[in-house]
C-alpha positions in Angstrom: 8.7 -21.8 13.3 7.3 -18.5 15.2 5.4 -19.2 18.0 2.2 -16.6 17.1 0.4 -16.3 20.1 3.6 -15.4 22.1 4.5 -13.0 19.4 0.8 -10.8 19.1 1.0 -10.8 22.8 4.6 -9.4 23.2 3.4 -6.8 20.5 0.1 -6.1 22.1 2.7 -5.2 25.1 5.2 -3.2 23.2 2.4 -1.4 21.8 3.3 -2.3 18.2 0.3 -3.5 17.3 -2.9 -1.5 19.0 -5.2 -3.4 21.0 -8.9 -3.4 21.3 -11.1 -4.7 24.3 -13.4 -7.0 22.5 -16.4 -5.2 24.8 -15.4 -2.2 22.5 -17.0 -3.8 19.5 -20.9 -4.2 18.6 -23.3 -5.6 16.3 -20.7 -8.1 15.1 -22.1 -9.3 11.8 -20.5 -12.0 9.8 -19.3 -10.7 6.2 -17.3 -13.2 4.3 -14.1 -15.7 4.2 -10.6 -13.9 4.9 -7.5 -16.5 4.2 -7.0 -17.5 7.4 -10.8 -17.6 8.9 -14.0 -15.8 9.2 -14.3 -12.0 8.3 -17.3 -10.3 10.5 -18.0 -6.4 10.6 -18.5 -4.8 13.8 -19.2 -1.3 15.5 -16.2 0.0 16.8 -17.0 2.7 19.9 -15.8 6.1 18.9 -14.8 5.1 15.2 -17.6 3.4 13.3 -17.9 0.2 11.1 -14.7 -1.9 11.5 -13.9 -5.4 9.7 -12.9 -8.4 12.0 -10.6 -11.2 10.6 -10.4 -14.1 12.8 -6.3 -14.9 12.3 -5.9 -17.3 15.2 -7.8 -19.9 17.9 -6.1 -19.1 20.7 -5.7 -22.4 21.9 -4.7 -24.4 18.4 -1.3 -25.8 18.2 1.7 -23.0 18.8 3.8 -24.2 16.3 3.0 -25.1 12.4 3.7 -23.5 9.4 0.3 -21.9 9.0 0.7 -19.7 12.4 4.3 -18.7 11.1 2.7 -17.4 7.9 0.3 -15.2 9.8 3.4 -13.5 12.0 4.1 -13.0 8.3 1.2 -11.3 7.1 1.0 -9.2 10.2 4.4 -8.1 9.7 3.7 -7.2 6.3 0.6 -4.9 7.6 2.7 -3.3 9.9 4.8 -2.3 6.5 2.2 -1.1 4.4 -1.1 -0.3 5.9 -0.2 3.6 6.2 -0.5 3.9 2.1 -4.5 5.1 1.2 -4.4 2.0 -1.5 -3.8 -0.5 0.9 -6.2 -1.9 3.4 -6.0 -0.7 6.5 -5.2 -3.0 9.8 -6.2 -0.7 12.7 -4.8 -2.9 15.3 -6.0 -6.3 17.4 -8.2 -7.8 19.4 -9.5 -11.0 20.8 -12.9 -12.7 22.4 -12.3 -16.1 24.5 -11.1 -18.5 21.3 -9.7 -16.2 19.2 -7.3 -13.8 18.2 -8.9 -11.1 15.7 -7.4 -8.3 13.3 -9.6 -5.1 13.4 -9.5 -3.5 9.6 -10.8 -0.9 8.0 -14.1 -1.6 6.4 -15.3 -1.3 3.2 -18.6 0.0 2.5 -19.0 -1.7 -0.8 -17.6 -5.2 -0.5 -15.6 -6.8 -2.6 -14.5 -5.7 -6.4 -16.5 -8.3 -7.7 -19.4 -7.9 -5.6 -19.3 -4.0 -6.8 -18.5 -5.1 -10.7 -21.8 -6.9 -10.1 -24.0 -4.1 -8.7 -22.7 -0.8 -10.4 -20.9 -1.9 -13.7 -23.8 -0.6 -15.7 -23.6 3.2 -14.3 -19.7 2.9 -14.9 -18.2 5.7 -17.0 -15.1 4.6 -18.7 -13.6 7.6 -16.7 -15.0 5.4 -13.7 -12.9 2.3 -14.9 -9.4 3.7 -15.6 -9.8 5.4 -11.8 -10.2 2.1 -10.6 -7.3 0.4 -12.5 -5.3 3.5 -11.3 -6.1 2.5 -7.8 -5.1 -0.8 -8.1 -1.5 0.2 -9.5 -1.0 2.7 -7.0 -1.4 -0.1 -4.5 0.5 -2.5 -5.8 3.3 0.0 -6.6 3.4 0.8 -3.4 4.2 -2.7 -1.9 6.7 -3.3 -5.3 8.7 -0.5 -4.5 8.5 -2.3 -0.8 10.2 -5.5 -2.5 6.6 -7.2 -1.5 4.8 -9.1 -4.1 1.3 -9.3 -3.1 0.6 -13.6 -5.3 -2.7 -13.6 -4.9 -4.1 -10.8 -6.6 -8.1 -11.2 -7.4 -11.2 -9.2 -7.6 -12.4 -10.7 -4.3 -9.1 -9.5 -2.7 -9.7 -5.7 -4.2 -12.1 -4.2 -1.8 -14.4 -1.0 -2.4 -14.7 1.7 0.3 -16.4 5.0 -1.1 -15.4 4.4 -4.5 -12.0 3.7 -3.9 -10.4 0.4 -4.3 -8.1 -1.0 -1.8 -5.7 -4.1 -2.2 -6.7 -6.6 1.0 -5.7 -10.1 2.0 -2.2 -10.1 2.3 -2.0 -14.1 3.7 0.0 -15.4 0.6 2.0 -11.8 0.2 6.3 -12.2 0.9 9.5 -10.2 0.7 10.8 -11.3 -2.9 13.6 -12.6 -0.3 11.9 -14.9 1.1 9.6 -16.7 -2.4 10.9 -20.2 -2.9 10.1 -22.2 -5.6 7.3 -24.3 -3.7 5.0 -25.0 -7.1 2.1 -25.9 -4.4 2.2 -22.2 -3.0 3.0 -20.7 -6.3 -0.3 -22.3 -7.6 -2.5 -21.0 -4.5 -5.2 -18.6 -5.1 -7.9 -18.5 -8.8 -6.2 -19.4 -11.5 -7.8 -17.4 -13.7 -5.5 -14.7 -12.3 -2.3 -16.8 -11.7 0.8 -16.3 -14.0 0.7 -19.4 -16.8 4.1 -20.0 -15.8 3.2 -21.5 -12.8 1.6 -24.4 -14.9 4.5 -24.7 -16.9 7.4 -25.2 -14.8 6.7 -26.6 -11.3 10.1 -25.2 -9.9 9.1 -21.3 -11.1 9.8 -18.6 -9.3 6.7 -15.9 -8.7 8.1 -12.6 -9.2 6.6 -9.3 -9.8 5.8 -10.0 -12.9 3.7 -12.6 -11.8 1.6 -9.8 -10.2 1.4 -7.9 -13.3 0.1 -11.0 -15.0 -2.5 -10.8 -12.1 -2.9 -7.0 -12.7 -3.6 -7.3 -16.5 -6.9 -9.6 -15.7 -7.9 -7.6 -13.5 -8.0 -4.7 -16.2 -9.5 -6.9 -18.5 -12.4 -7.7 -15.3 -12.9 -4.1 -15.0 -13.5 -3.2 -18.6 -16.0 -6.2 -18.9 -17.9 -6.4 -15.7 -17.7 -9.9 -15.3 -15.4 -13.0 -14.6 -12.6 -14.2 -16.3 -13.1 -17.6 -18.3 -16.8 -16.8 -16.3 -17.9 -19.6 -19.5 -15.7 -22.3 -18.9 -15.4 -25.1 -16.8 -13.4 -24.7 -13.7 -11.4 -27.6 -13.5 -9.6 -26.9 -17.1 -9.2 -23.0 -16.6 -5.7 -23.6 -15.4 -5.1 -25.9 -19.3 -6.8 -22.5 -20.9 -4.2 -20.7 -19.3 -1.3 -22.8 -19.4 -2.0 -22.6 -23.4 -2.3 -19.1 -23.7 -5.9 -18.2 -24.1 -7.3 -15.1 -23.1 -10.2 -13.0 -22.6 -11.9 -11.1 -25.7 -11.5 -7.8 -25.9 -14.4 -5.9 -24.8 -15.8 -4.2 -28.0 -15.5 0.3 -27.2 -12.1 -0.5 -24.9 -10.3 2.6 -25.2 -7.3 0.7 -27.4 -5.0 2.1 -25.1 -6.4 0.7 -22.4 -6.7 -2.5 -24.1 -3.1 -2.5 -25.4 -2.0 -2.3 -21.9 -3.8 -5.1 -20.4 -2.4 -7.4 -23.0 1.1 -6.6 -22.0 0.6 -7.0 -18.8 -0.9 -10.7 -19.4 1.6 -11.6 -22.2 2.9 -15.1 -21.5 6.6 -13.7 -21.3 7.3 -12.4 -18.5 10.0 -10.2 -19.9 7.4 -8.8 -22.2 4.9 -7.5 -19.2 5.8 -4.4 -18.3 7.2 -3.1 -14.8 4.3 -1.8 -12.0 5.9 2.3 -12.8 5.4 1.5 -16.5 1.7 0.7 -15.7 0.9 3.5 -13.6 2.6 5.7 -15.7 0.2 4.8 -18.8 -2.7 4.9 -16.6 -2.3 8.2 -14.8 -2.0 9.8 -18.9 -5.3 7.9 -19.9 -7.1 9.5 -16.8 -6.5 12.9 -17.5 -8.6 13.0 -21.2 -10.9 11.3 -23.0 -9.8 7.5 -23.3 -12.2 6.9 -26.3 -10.5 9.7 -28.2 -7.4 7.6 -27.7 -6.0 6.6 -31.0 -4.1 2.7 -31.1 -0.6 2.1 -31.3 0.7 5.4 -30.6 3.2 3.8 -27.6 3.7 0.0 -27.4 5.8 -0.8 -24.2 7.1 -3.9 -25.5 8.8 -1.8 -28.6 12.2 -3.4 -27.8 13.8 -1.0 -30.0 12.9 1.6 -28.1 13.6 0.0 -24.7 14.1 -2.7 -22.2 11.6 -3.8 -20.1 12.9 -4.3 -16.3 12.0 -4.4 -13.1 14.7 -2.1 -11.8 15.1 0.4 -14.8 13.7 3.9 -14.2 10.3 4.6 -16.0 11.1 4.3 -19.9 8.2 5.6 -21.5 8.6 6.7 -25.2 9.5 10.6 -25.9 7.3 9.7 -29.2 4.0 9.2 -26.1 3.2 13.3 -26.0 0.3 13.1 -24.1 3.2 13.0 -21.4 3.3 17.1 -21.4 -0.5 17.8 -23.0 -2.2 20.8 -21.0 -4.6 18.6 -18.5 -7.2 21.3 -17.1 -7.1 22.8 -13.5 -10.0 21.1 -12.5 -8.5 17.9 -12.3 -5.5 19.2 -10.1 -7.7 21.1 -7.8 -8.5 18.1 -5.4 -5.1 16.6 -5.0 -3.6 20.0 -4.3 -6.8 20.7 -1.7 -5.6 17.2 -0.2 -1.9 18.1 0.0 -2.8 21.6 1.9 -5.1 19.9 3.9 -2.6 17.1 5.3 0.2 20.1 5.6 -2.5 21.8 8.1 -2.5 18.7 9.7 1.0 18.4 9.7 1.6 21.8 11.3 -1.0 20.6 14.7 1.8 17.8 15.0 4.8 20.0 15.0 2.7 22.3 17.3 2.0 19.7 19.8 5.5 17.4 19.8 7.0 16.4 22.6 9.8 14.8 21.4 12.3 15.1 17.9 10.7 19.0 17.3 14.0 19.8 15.0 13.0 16.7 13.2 9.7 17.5 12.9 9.7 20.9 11.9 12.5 19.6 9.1 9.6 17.5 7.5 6.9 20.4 7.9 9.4 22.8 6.4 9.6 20.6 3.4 6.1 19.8 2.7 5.4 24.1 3.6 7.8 24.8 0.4 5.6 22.1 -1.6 2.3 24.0 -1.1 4.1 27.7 -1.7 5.0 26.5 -5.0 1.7 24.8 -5.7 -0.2 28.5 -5.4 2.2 29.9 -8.1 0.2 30.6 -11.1 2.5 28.5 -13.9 -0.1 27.2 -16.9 2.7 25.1 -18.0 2.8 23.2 -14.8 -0.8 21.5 -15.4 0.5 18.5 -18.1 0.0 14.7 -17.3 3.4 14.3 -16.1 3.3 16.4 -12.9 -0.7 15.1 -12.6 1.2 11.5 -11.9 4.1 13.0 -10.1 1.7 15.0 -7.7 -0.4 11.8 -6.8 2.9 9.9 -5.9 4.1 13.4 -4.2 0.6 13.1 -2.1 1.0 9.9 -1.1 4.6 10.8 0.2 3.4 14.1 2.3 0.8 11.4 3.6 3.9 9.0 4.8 5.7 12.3 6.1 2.5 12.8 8.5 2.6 9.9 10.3 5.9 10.0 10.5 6.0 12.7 12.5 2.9 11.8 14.5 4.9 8.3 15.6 8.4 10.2 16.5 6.5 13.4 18.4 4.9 11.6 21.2 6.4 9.2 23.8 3.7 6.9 23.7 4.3 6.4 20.4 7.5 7.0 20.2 8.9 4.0 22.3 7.1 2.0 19.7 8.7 3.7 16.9 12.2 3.0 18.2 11.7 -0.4 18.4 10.5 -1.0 15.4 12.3 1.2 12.8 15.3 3.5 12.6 14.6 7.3 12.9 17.3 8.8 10.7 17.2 5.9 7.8 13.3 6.4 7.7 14.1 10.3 8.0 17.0 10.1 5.1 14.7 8.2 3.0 11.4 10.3 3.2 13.4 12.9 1.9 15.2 11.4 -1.0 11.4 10.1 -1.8 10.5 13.9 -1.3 12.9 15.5 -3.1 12.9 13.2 -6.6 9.1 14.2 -7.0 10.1 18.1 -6.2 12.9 17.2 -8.5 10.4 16.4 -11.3 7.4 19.2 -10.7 10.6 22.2 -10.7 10.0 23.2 -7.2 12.6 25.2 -5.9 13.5 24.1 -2.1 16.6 25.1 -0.9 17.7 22.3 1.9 21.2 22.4 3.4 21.5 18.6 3.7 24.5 18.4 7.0 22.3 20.9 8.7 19.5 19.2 8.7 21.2 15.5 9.9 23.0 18.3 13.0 19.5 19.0 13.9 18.5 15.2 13.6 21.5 14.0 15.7 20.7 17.0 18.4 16.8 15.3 18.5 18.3 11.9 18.6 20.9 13.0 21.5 18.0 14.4 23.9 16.3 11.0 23.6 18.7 9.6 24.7 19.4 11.6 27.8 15.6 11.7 28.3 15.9 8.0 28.3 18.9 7.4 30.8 17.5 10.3 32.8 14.1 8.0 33.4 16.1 4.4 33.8 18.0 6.7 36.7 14.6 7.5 38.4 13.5 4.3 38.1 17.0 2.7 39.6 16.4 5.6 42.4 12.6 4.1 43.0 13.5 0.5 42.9 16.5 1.5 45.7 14.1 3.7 48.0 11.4 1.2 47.8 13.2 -2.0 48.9 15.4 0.2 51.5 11.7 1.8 52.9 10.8 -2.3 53.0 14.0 -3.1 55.0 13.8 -0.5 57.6 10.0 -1.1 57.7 11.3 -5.1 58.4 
């Protein structure tokens, strides 16, 4: 077992988690239930509305398995929180009991406090958006080999529209799920995957989440509950049998095709989190109730086989893949990707440290917003609409990057915790198979590029012994001074 309060404090020291004086916070309000204690929201000085999740008393027991699964959770944050679909952690903090995660707020609550309040005013244009923000999240921690297990619409939070996956207490590495049917059957069981009242030694998997996904679609095309009608106590025998929510009578049948798959009682049936989003980013770029059914079926096994690791398979026999999807809907995403590239160019401006590196990265995303002012009519089609949101959230991941490596402050922290040239490599293989897909020419000389990384790498390192040597030089002058002195 980890002991938790040694480990926050050794981060809080290594500066790999932030900390917060508590006298920093204000107005501390108490909001809701997180799963490991009390959720309050706070003024944060300088920053504004911040959520506080009590994680820890600081003086309960060091050592039982719930503090280990917290080291777990906050390990996972560290992982994640940089993608705009995940809930933020902005760092730590504690008051004289306890120790407290600061998080990003959400102005709206909860998804089914929001579902409550607005579903009324909804557009189905409204509702697809949503599911689409969902996915993205959850793509993001699949492609991290995370499965999130306790997916719900009280663990979807709402901040300016957008949804955000939260709570990750009952999240793990796929490495690390064991076949514990008392922690396979934590959470609602509306949302939980049937087969976890089938077999009490199954294994949660990802497509235990897209089980958990495919309610949630249903949630959001109805406004209300799952099994909101029935008694709680035999929801879990509904499921187990194989009873499901009605669809909701004007569902786009697309859209209602696609949740069924994803709840199917066969898991091999669901489809993969890519498969998903793929369908989803097509439905949002026209008219969903023009939509006409049965035009793709992702569980056509003649066509393909549904798995986790295969490459997206969708149908060549779907065309809206490659149907003209009006400027208009590009324009934002492309004003965000030239917005973060100015940002990007400050950083280079302003490093300290790993400026080949830097200016690599900024050099690559630079090329990406050349070829996005190029006049091409045939570039605006559904499939580079959902390639250009994935490219986004890369040149996003690229930024902080760079801001981690380009200070010292930061950087020390950064050295620790990950390797420069893997995360480097692999930001650019994620880089270059979206350019691969939108036809952006970037010409990249591969060897150079790890020469100028190496060179980066190399004056860190005699930065680094060049500082230990002043410091051995301090240590000597100071306890000679104290000898003579004596």
């Amino acid at each position: 077992m980890t002991s938790v309060k040694g480990w926050i404090e050794e981060k809080i020291k290594n500066e790999y988690i932030r900390y917060f004086e508590y006298n920093e916070f204000s107005e501390i309000t108490e909001i809701g239930n997180g799963s490991f204690g009390v959720v309050n929201k706070a003024i944060l000085a300088n920053t504004g509305l911040v959520a506080l999740k009590i994680i820890i008393n600081k003086n309960s027991n060091e050592l039982n398995e719930a503090n280990d699964e917290i080291v777990k959770e906050l390990k996972l944050l560290r992982e994640v929180d940089y993608h705009p679909k995940i809930n933020r952690c902005l760092g730590i903090t504690k008051d004289s009991k306890n120790y407290i995660l600061v998080m990003e707020y959400a102005n709206e609550g909860n998804l089914r406090d929001f579902l409550n309040k607005k579903f009324t005013s909804l557009k189905w244009s409204d509702q697809i958006q949503m599911a689409l923000d969902i996915t993205s999240g959850l793509k993001f921690l699949h492609s991290k080999e995370i499965i999130h297990r306790d997916l719900h619409s009280k663990n979807i939070l709402v901040n300016n529209g957008k949804l955000l996956i939260a709570d990750l207490g009952l999240s793990k590495k796929l490495a690390e799920v064991t076949t514990n049917s008392l922690g396979n059957r934590k959470g609602m069981n509306e949302y939980i995957d049937p087969q976890c009242f089938k077999d009490r030694k199954y294994k949660k998997d990802k497509k235990s989440d897209i089980y958990s996904l495919g309610v949630l679609l249903w949630e959001i095309s109805s406004g209300r509950p799952p099994f909101s009608d029935c008694i709680r106590g035999l929801i879990d025998y509904y499921v187990k049998k194989g009873d499901r929510e009605d669809t909701i009578e004007g569902t786009p049948p697309k859209y209602k095709d696609l949740y069924q798959q994803c709840w199917d009682d066969e898991p091999k049936s669901r489809p993969n989190i890519g498969e998903v989003h793929e369908i989803l980013s097509q439905l949002i770029t026209i008219d969903p109730r023009s939509l006409q059914p049965n035009i793709h079926n992702i569980d056509d096994k003649s066509n393909s086989k549904v798995n986790d690791n295969d490459d997206l398979n969708i149908s060549s026999d779907f065309s809206i893949n490659t149907s003209a999807v009006p400027f208009i809907k590009f324009l934002p995403i492309i004003k965000e990707i030239e917005n973060i590239f100015e940002e990007i160019t400050e950083l280079v401006k302003a490093a300290e440290h790993n400026k080949r590196t830097c200016k690599i990265l900024k050099n690559r995303v630079g090329a990406a917003v050349r070829d996005l002012g190029e006049d091409r009519k045939e570039f605006f089609n559904n499939k580079n609409y959902s390639c250009l949101q994935d490219l986004s959230d890369t040149i996003t991941r690229i930024k902080k990057f760079i801001s981690e490596i380009s200070q010292m402050k930061s950087l020390i922290k950064h050295i620790k915790v990950k390797n420069i040239e893997e995360t480097f490599k692999k930001l650019c293989e994620e880089f270059d198979s979206y350019i691969k897909v939108l036809s952006f020419s970037i010409d990249v000389k591969t060897a150079d590029e790890l020469g100028q990384l190496k060179a980066d790498q190399d004056d860190i390192t005699k930065v680094s012994l060049t500082n230990w040597a002043l410091l051995y030089i301090f240590i000597y002058m100071s306890i000679k001074i104290n000898y003579i002195v004596f």
